[in-house]
Every structure is written in C-alpha cells, then in structure tokens.
LOFIVO-377258 format. One record per residue: y, z, x of N, C-alpha, C in turn. Coordinates in steps of 0.2 Angstrom, whole numbers, padded with zeros to 4 digits, always signed. Last residue first. Example, Ala and Ser with C-alpha at 12.3 -4.5 7.8 and 13.67 -1.06 7.14 Angstrom:
2
-0011+0035+0064-0005+0036+0068+0000+0039+0064;-0028+0039+0066-0022+0039+0062-0016+0039+0066;
//
This chain:
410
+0047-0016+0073+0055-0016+0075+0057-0015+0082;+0034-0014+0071+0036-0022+0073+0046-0021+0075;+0027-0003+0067+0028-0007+0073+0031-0011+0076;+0035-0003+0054+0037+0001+0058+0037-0002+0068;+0029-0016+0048+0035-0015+0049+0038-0009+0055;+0015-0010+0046+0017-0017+0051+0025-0017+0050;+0015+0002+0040+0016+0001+0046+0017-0005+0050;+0022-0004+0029+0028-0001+0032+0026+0003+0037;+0011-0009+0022+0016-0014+0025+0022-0008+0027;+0001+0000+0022+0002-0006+0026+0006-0010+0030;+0007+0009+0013+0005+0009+0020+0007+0005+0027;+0010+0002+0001+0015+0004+0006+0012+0006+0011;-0005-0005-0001+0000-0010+0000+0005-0005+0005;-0010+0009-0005-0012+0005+0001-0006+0001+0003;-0003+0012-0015+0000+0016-0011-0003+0012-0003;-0006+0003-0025+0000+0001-0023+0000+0005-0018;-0023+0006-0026-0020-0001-0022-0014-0002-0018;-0024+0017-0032-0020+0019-0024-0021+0012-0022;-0027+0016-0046-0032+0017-0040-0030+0018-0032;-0023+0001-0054-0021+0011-0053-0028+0010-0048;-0021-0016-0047-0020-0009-0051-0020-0003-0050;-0005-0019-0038-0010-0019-0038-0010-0014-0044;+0008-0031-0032+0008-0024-0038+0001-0026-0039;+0021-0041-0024+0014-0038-0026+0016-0031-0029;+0034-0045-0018+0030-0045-0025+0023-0048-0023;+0044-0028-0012+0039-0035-0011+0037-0038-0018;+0049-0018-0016+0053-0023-0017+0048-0031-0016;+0037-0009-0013+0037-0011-0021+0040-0017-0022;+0034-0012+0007+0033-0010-0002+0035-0013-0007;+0047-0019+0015+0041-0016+0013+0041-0012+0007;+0057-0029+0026+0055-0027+0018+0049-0024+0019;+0070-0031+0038+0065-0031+0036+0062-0026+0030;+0080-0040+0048+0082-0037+0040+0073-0036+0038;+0082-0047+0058+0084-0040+0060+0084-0036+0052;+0088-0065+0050+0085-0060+0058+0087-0052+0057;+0087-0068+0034+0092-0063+0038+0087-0060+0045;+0077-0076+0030+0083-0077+0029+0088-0074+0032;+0064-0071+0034+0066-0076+0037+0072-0078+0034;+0063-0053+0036+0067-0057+0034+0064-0064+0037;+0049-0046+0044+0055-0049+0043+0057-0056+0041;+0034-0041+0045+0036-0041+0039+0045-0041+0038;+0026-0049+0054+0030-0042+0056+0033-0041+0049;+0018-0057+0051+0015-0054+0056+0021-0047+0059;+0023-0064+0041+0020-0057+0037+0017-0053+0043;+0042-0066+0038+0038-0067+0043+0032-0062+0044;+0044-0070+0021+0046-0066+0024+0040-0068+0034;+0044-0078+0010+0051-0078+0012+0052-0072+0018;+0031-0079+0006+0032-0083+0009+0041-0084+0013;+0029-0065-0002+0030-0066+0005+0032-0070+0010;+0045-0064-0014+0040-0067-0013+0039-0064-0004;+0054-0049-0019+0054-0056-0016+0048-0057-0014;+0046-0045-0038+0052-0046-0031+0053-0050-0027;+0035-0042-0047+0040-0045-0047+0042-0042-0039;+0032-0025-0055+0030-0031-0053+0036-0034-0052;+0033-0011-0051+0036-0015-0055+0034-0021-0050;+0023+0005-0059+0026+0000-0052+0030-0007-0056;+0018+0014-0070+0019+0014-0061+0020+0013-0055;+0034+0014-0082+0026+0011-0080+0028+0014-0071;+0040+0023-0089+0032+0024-0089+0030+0019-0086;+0053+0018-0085+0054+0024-0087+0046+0028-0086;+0053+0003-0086+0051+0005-0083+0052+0015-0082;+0041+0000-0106+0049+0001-0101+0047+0004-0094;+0031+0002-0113+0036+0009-0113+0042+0008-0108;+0032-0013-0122+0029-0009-0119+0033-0003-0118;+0026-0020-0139+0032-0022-0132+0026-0016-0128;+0018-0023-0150+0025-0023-0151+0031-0025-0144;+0003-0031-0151+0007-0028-0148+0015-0027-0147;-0009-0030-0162-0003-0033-0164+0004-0030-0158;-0026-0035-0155-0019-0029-0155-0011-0032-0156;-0041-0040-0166-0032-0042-0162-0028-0034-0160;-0056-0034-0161-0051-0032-0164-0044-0034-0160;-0069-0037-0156-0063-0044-0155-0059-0041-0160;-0079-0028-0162-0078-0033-0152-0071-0035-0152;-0077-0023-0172-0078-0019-0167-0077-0022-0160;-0074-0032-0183-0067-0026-0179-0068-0022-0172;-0080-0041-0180-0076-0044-0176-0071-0038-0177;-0091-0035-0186-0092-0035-0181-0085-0039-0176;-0084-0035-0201-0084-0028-0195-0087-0032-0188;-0084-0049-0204-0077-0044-0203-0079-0037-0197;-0096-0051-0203-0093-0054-0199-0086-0051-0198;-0099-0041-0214-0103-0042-0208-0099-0046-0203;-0095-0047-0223-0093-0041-0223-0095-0039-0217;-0099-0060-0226-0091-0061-0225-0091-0052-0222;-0112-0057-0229-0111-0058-0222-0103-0057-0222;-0113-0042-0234-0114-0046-0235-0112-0049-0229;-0126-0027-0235-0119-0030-0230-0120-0035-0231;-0137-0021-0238-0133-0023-0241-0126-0028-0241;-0145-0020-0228-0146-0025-0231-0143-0026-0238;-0138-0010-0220-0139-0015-0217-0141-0021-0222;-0130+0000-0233-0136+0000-0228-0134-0007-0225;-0114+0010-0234-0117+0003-0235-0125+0003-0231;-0105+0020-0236-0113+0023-0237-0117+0015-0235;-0094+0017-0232-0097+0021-0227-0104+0020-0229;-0089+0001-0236-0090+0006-0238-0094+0009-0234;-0078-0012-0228-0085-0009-0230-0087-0002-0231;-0066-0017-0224-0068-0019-0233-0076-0016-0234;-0063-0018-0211-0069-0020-0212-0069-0023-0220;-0054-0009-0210-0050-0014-0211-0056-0018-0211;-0062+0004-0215-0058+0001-0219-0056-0006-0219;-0071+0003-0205-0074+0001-0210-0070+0000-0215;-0063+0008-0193-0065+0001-0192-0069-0001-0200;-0061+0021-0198-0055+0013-0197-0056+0007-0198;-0070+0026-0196-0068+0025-0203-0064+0020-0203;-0072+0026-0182-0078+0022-0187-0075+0021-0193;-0062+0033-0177-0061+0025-0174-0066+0024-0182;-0066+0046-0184-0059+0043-0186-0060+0035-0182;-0079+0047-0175-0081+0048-0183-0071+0043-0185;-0081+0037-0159-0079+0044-0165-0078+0043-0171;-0096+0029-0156-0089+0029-0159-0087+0034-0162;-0110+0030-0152-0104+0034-0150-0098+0033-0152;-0120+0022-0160-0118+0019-0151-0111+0023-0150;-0122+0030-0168-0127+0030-0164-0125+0027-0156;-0114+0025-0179-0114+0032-0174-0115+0033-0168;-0118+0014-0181-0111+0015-0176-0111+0020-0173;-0129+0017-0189-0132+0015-0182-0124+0013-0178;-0122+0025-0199-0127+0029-0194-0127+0026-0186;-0116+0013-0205-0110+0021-0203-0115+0022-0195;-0126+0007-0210-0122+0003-0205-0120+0009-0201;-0142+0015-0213-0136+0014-0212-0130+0012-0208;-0157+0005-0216-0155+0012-0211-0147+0009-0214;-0164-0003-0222-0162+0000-0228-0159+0005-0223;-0161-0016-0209-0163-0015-0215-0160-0011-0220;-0157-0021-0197-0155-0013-0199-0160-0013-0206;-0155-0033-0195-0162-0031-0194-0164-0024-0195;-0140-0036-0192-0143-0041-0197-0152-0038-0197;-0135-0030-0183-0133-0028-0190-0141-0030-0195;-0141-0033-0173-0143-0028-0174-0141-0024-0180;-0133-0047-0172-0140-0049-0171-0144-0040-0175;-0120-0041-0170-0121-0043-0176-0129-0045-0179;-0121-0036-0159-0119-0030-0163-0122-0036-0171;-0122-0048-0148-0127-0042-0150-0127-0035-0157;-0111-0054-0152-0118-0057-0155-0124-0051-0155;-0099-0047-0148-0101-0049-0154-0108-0052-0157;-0110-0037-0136-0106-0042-0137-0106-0042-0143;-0108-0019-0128-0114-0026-0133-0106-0031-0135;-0101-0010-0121-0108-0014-0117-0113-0019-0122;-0088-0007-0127-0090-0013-0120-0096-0016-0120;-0083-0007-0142-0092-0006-0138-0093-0012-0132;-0072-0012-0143-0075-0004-0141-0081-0001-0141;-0063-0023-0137-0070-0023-0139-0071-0014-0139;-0047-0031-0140-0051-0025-0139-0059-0024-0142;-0037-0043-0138-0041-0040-0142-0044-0034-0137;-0018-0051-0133-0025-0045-0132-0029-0044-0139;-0010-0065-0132-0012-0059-0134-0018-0056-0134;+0001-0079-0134-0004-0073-0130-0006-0070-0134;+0012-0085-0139+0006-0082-0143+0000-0080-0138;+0021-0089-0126+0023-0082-0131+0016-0080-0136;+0020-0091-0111+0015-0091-0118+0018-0088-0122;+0027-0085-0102+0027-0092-0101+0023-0096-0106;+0028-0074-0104+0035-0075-0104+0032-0082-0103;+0015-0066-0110+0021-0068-0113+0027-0072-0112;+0013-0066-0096+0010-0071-0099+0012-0074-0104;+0015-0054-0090+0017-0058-0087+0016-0065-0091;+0011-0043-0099+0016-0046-0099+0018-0053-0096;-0004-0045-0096-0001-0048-0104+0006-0050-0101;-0003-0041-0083-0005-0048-0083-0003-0052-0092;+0003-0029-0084+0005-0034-0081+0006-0044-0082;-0009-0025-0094+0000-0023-0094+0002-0030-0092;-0021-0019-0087-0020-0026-0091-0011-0026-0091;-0019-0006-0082-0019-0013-0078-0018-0019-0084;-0017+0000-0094-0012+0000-0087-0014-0008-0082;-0029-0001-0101-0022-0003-0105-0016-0005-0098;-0037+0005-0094-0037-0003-0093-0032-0004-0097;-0032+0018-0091-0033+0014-0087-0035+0006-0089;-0021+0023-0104-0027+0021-0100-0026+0018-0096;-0013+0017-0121-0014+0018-0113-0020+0020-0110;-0006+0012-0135-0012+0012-0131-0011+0014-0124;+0005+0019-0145-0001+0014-0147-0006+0013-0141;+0009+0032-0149+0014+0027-0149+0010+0019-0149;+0001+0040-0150+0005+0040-0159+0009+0033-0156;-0015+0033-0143-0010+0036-0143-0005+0035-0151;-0028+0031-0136-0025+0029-0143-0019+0036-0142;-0034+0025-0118-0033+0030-0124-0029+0027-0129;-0049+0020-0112-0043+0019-0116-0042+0024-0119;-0058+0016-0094-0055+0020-0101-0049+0018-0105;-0062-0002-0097-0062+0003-0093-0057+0010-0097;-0061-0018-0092-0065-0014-0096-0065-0005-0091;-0052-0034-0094-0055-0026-0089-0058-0020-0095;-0053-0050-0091-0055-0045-0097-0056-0039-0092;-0042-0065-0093-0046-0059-0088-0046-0055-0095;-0041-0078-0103-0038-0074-0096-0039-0070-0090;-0049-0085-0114-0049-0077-0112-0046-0079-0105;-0040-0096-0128-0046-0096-0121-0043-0086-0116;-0032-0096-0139-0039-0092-0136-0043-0092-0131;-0020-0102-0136-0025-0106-0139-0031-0102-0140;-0013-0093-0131-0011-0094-0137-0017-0099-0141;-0026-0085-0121-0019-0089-0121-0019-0091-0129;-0029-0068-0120-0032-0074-0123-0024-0078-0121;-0038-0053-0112-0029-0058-0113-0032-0064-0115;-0046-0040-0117-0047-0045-0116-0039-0049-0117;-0053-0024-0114-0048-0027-0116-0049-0036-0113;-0067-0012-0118-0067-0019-0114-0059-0022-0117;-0068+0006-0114-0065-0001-0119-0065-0008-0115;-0072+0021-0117-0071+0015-0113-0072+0009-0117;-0061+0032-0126-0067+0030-0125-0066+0023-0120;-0051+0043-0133-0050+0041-0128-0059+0039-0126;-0039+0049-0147-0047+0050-0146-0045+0042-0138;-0026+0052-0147-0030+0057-0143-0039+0055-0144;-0021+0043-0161-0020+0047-0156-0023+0053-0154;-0025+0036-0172-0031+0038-0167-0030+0043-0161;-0015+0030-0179-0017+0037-0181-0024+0038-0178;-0012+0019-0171-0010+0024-0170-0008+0030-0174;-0021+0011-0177-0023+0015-0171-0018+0018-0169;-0015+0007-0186-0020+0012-0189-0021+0014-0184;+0004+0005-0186-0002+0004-0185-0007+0009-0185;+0016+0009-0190+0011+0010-0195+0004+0007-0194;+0023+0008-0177+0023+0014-0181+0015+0014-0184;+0016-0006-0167+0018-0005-0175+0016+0003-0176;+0011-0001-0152+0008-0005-0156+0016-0002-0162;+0013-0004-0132+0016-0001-0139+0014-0005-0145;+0008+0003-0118+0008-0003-0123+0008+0000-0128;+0012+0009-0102+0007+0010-0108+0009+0001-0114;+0011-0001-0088+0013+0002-0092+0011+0002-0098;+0008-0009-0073+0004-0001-0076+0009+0001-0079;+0026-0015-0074+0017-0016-0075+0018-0010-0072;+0039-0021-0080+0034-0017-0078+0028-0017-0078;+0046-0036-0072+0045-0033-0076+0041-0028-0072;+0055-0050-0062+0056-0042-0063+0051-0040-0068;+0051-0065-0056+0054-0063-0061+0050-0053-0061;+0057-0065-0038+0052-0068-0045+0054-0062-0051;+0070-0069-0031+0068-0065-0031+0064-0066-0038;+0081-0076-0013+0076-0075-0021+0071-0071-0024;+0088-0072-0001+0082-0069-0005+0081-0069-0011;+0102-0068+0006+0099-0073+0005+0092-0074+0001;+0108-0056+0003+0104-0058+0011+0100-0064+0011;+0109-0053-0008+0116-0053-0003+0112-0056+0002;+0097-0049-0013+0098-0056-0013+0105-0057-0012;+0094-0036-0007+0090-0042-0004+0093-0050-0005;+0102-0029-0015+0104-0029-0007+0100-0035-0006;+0096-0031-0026+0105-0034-0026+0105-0035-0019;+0085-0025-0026+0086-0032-0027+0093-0036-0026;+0091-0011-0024+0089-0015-0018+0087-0020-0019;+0091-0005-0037+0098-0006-0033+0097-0010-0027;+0082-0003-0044+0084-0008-0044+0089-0011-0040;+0080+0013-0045+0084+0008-0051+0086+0001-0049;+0071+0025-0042+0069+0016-0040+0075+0014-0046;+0075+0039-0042+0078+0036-0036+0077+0029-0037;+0066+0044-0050+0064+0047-0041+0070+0042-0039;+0068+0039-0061+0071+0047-0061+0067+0049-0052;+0064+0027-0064+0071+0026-0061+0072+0033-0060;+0049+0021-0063+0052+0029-0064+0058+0029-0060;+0053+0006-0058+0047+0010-0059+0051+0016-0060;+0060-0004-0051+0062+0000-0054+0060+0005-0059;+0056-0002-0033+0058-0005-0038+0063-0004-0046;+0059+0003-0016+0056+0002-0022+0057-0004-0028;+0067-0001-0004+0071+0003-0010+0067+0003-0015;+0068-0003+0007+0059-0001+0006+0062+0005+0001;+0074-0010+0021+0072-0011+0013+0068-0008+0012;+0079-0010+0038+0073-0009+0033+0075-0009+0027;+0088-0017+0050+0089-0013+0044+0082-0014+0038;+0095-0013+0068+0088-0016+0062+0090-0014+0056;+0106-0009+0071+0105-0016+0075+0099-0020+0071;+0120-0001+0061+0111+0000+0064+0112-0009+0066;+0131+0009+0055+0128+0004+0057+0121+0002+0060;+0138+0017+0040+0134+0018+0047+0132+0011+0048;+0149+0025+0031+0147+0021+0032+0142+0023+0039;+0151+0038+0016+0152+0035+0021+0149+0030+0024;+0146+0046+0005+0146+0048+0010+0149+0046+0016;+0146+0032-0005+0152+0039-0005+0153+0044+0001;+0143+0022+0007+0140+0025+0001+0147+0030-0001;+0133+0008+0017+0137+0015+0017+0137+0016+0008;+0128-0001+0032+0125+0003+0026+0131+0007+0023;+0128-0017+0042+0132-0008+0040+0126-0008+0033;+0119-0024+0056+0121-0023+0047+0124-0014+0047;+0123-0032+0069+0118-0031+0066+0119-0030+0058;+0135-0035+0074+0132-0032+0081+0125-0029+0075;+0143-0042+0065+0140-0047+0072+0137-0041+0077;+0134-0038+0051+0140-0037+0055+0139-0039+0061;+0129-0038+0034+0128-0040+0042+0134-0040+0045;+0125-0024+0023+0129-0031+0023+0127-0033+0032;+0129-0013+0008+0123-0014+0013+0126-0022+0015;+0130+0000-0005+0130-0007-0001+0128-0009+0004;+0126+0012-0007+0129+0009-0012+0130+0000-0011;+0115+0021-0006+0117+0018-0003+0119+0013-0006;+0113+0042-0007+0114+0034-0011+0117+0030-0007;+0107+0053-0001+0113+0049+0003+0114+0043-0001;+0104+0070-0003+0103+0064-0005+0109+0061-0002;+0096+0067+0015+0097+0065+0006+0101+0071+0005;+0091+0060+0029+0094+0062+0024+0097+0061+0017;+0080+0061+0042+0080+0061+0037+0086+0061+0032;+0075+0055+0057+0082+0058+0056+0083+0056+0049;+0064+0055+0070+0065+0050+0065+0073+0058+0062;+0052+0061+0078+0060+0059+0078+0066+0056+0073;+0042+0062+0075+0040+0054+0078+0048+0052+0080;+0041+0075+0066+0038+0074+0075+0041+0068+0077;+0048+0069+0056+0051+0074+0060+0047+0074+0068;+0034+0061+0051+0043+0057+0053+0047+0060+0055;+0028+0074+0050+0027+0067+0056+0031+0063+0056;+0034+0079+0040+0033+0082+0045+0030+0075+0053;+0031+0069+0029+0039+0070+0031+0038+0075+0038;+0018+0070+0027+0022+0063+0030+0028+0065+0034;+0013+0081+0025+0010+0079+0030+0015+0074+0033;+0021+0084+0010+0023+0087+0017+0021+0085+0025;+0014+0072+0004+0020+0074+0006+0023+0076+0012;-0001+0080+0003+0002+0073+0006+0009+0071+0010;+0002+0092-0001+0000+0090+0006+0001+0083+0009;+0007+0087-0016+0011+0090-0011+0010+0091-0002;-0003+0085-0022+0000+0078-0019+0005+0080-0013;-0020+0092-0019-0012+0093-0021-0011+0086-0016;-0033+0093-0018-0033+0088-0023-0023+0091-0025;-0038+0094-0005-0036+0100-0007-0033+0097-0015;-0042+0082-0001-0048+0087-0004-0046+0093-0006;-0035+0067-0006-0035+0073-0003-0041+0080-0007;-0043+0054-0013-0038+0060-0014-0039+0065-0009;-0049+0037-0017-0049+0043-0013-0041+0048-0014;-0057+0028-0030-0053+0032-0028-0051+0040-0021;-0072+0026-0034-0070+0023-0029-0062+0026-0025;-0075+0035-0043-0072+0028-0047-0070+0024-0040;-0080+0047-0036-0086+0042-0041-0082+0034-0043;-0069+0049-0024-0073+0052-0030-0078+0046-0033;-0067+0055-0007-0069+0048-0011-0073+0049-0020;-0056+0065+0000-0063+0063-0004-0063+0056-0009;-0048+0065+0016-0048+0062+0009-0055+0063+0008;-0036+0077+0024-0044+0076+0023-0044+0072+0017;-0023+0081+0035-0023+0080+0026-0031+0072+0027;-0022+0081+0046-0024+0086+0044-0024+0086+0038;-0016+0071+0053-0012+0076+0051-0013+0079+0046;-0029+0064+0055-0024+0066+0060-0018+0071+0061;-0030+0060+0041-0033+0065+0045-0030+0067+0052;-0023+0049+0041-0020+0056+0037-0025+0063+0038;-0027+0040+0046-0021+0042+0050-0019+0048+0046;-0039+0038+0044-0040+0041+0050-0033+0044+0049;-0036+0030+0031-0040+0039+0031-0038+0040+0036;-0030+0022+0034-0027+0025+0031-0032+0031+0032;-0041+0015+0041-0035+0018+0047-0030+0020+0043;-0049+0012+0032-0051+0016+0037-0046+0019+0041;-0041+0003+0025-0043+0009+0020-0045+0013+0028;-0031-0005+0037-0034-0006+0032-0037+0002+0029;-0019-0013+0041-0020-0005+0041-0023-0003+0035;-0020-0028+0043-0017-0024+0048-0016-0016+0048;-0023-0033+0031-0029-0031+0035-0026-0028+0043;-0015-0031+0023-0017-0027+0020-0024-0027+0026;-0008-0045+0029-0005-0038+0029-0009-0033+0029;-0017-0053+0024-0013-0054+0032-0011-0048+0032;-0019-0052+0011-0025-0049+0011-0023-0049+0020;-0007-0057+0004-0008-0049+0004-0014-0047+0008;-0009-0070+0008-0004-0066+0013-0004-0059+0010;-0019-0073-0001-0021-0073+0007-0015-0071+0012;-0014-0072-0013-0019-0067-0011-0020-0068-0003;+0004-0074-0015-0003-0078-0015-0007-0071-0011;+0013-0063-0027+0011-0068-0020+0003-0068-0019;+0005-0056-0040+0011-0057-0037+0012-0063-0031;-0007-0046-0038-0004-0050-0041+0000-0050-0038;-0025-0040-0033-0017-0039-0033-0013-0044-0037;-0037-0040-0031-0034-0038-0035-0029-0036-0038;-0040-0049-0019-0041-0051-0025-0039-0046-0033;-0042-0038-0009-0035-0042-0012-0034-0045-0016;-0050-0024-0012-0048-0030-0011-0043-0034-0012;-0053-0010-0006-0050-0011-0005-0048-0020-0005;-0064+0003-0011-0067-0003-0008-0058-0008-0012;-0056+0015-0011-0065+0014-0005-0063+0007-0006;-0038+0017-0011-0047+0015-0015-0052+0016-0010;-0026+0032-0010-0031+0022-0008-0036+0024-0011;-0023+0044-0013-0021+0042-0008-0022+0035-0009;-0018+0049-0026-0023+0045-0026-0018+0038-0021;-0011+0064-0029-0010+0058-0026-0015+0055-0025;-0010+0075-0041-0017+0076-0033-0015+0069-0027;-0004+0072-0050-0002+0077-0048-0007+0080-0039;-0009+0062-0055-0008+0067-0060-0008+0071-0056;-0007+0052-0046-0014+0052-0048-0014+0061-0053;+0010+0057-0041+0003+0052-0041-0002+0055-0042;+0021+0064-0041+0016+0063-0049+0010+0058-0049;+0023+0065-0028+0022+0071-0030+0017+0068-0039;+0027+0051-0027+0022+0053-0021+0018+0061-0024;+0038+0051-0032+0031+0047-0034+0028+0048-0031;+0044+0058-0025+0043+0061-0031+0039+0055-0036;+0051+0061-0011+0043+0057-0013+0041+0059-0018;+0064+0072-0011+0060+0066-0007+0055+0066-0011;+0078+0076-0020+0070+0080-0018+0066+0075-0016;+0090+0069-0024+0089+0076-0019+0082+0081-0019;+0088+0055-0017+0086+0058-0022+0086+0065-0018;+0093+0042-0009+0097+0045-0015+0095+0052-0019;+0090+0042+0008+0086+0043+0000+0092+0043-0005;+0087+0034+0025+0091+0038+0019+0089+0037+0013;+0083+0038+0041+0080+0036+0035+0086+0041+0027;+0085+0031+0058+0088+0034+0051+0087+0035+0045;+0082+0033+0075+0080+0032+0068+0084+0038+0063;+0085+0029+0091+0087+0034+0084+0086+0028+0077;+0071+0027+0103+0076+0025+0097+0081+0030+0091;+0061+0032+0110+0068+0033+0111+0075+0031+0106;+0050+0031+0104+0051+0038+0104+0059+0039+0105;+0041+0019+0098+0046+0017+0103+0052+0025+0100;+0031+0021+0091+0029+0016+0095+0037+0016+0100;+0034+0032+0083+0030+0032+0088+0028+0026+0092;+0044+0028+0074+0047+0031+0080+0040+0033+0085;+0038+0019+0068+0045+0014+0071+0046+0021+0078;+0029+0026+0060+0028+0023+0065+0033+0020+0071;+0040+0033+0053+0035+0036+0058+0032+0032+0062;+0046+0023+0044+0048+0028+0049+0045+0028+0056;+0036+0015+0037+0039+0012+0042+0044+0018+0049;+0033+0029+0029+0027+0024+0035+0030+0020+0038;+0044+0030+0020+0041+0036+0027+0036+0032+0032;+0043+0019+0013+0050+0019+0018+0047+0025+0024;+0032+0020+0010+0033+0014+0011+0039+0014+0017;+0033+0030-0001+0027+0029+0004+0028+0025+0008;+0054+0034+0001+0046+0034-0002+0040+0031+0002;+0066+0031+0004+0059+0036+0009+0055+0038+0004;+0078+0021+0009+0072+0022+0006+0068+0028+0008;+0082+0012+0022+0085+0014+0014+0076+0014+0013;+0083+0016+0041+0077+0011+0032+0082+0016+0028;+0092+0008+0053+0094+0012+0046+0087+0011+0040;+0089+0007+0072+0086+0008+0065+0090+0011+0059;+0099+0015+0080+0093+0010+0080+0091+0005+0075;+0116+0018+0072+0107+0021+0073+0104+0014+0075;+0130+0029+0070+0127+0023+0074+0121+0023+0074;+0137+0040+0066+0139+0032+0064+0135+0025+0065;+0134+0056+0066+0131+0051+0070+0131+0043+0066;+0138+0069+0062+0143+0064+0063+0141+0058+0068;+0130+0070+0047+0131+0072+0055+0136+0065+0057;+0134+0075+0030+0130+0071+0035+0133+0072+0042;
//
C-alpha cells in the first residue's frame, strides 16, 4: 500500500454500491482524497456473474413495492433520488448503452458484464478516487478526529467512513458478513440475516427431482400454515437433481424463508398450468368424454416425463379417457396439476443465493443522505442495508442509488 495514512473518505467495499458512492463522492467534491478498499484480488465479481454473465444493469419499470425488507416508502425516498433514467444516462455517459429486452430487464448492448465493470472502475479513477485490493479490513472503530480502518496491511484514518460491505451472498467475491460486525460496533441493530434469490431444495428421492432439466412457466404459491395464500409469482421454473430454481423459485425464496421463521408449517404449492385454475382444468376433465386425459395434458404443453409424474402420484393410468376418471381420481390429478405441495427440505445457502436479505433497518439511517443516526460521519449503502429486491437488476438499482445519495451527500 502507499504510504498514504490519511484520507477524506475511507469506503470498505467496492462492489456496485461501494464504486457508486466513490465516484460520485469524487465528483461532487474533486479535492478530497478518497479511498476505496476490497478484500478480493479481482474487483466486481458480482458485477462480472450478473445476469449470466451480461449484468442486468436495472429493470424499465422500477417499483418499490417489490422489495422487501424496510418499509416501502423509505425504499421508494431513496430509489427516487437516482431513478432508472438517471441510471441509463449515467452509463451512457461512460459509454456503456442499455437494451431493454422483452421481460423489462435492461443490459448493456454489448451484453458483457465486463464493460460495465470496466466503465465504473475507470470513472472512480477519473473522479480521483484511490482503489485498493486486495486490502481485507479486519476492524474498523471512532477516534476523536473520525474513524480508523485497518487490517494485516496496516491502519488508516478517514474524517467519513462508508459500509458498502455487502452481505453474505456468494462469500467467493469477498461478501462474508464481516460488515454486520462493523455496523453493530457502531451502534446498529440489525434484522434477521437469511438468503434470498436462492434455489430450493426438495428430498433426494423426490420425483421432481427426476425432472431435472425440464424448465416451464410455473405459478408458485406461499400458503400460511393454515392455507391462506401469501403472494403467488408466476414465472419460469426449473427442475433440477437438487430440486427447484428459476426465476420464480428465486424470488419466492425470501418470502417462504422469511415465513418459516415466524410459521413453521408454511409452505409452497405449484401450479404448472399457470394459465387455468383448479376449476378450469377440472370443469375440462369432466367434458373430455371418450378423448384422452394423457392427450388433452399434452395438449396444454406439459413435457412427456412432468405428465407421467403427474399421473403416477395421480394413481391414473396413461391410457385413461375422460369418462373413465373417477372423481377421487379426478380430483387427485387436478390438485397435482395446480396445487402440487413441495415438500421443501431447506435452500442452497448463501454460496447460491443472489443477495441476502436482512441487515440494518432504514429507519436507523438519515435516508436524505444515507448516515448513520447512531454514529455522525458513518454512512451505509447497499446489500448491508435491509432491502433485497427480485432478479431483474432491482438489487443493482437499489446499489445505484443508494451509493449515489451517499456519495453526494459526504
């Protein structure tokens, strides 16, 4: 490291969240020496496996009702200080262009994560800013002229100090949690920790996990123990050897886990004919006549291995016609096809999910600058926060935002 002891500014962190408090912090005030430190001897490695490798910069249509975590009208105080427009423009300006594709997600047009990247880190070098890795920061604390940082490499001091250590989410970029510890040395409680957007694990000997690799759009449904429905998302599923992912496996995650902990008999069903209800599949059984049950399943696209499944734990023989199906047999399939229970065993951990829910509350933060109200001069952004949006670049919006209103605000 340089033998500079002393900085304006120290942010821990340089993920989406920590480079956007940077650059900003050095373009609204050019004379400060800014510091940004990483642990990880390769920068933005969430940044590089987002959206399979293209980053899914932000969504088009950008709400806050889809976030969790803190109340929605402090995500939507922030989230409207650098909203979806003024993430395009800002990445236009450094020459990395977004497409908007069909599911509302926008991506750089050259669809690499790495232009993203490279755009950020090159604009934190313009805006002056003073990067380096890998520097793990082992501790962190207040001292009468502001807060130390330091590590095996040594100590530094700063008069501001930024968080924007993530979470726990893919501990292999660097997020292990080590910045819950620092936030609540500084006064800061902190809600309860889990993973969300993560896959979902069924029973070894579950039959859907001999489906692995077939992949269709699925209506998932959260019930409370008593059955009342929760929220339902609909939207691609995959069957996997280990048991479920997707998009609406990832999103739902959160909210089952989160549900678990206050319900223990929760739990999730699955429709695989999104677009007909129990009533409609059954009203169309019961009018098949001498046609075949198999056929008219076909017919609404279910893969040949999902339909055999469904006809085993059914008790119905493939060749069955319509007017053969007895009701008990009729009612068993049609509740495998809508309203199949998933016996869910746990989840993948945060090793595979895309963000971690939980951390400090907004209400413990002042959201027109996004500082500490426990410690003056200590400011948070991103993952450490608690909010967590679905897939779709919600999370990356959130880092935007909040670590341009951070940057400005130092």
């Amino acid at each position: 490291m340089s033998n500079l002891l002393e900085a304006d500014v120290i942010i821990v962190g340089a993920g989406a969240a920590g480079l956007m408090a940077a650059i900003w912090a050095g373009r609204t005030n050019y004379g400060r020496s800014i510091v940004l430190l990483d642990s990880a001897k390769k920068l933005g490695a969430k940044i590089l496996v987002a959206g399979g490798g293209r980053c899914n910069v932000t969504h088009y249509e950008m709400k806050p009702n889809r976030y969790a975590g803190s109340t929605r009208p402090a995500i939507a105080r922030v989230l409207r200080r650098f909203d979806v427009s003024e993430t395009v423009r800002f990445f236009s300006d450094m020459d990395v262009e977004l497409k908007r594709e069909s599911t509302g997600k926008l991506f750089p047009t050259s669809d690499r994560s790495k232009d993203v990247l490279n755009a950020l880190l090159t604009a934190a070098k313009n805006a002056n800013v003073h990067i380096y890795n890998p520097r793990r920061v082992d501790s962190v604390g207040s001292i009468s002229t502001g807060f130390f940082v330091s590590g095996d490499w040594g100590r530094m001091q700063c008069k501001q100090l930024v968080l924007a250590t993530g979470g726990k989410s893919l501990p292999k970029s660097g997020s292990d949690g080590k910045g819950y510890e620092f936030v609540s040395s500084f006064g800061h409680r902190l809600t309860r920790t889990f993973p969300a957007l993560v896959p979902l694990t069924l029973p070894k000997d579950s039959d859907i996990c001999q489906l692995s690799g077939i992949t269709l759009p699925c209506t998932l449904r959260l019930h409370s123990g008593t059955g009342k429905v929760i929220i339902q998302l609909t939207n691609s599923t995959l069957c996997t050897h280990f048991g479920l992912s997707g998009p609406s496996v990832l999103d739902i995650s959160r909210y089952y886990l989160a549900s678990k902990f206050e319900d223990p008999d929760a739990y999730l069903t699955i429709n695989w004919l999104p677009e007909k209800s129990n009533n409609d599949i059954d009203k169309e059984l019961q009018i098949l006549g001498h046609k075949s049950v198999h056929k008219y399943l076909q017919s609404c696209m279910l893969p040949e291995r999902l339909l055999k499944m469904l006809f085993n734990l059914s008790k119905v023989n493939l060749d069955t016609q319509g007017d053969q199906l007895q009701r008990k047999q009729r009612q068993r399939l049609v509740q495998a096809v809508t309203e199949m229970r998933l016996d869910v065993s746990g989840d993948r951990g945060y090793k595979y999910a895309e963000v971690t829910a939980g951390g400090v509350p907004l209400g413990e933060l002042f959201l027109d600058r996004m500082e500490s109200r426990c410690c003056p001069g200590l400011f948070l952004c991103g993952e450490i926060c608690d909010v967590d949006g679905p897939i779709g670049g919600f999370n990356f919006q959130w880092a935007w935002a909040s670590g341009y209103v951070v940057g400005v605000s130092l």
